[in-house]
N, C-alpha and C positions, 0 to 999 in steps of 0.2 A: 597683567598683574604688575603693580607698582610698588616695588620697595623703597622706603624710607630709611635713611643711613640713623645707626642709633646716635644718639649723642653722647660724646667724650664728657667722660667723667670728668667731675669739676673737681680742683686741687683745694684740700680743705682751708679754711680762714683761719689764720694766727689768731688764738685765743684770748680774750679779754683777760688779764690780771690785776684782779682787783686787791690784792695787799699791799699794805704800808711797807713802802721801799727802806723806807728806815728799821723797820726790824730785820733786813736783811743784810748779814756783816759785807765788806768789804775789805780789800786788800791796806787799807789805810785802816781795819781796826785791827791788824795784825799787827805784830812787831818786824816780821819781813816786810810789809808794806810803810815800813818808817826807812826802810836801810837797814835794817838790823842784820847782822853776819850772824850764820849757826856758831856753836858754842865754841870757842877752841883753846888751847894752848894758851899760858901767859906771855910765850915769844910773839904770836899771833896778836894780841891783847894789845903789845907795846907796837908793836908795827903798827896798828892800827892808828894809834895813839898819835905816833911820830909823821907818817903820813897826814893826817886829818887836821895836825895843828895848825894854828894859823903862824904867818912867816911874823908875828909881833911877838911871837914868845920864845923865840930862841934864845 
């Protein structure tokens, strides 16, 4: 009497997706994906300001 070893279950196939990647948002249609800082403070507002300037406008 000869047994045959079963075979190993196969690992299933990454599924085909077939929708338009463009109705899909991204972190660039965020305002966190521009830099955007959460809301704060007007001391916070002016820091921002004063760091970010360029060294031509002082």
């Amino acid at each position: 009497m000869r047994t045959t070893p079963e075979p190993e279950p196969r690992a299933p196939r990454p599924a085909l997706v077939f929708d338009d990647p463009l109705d899909q948002q991204t972190s660039d249609d965020t305002d966190r994906g521009w830099g955007e800082r959460p809301e704060g403070d007007s001391a916070a507002d002016l820091k921002r300001f004063l760091d970010e300037k360029p060294p031509h406008h002082l």
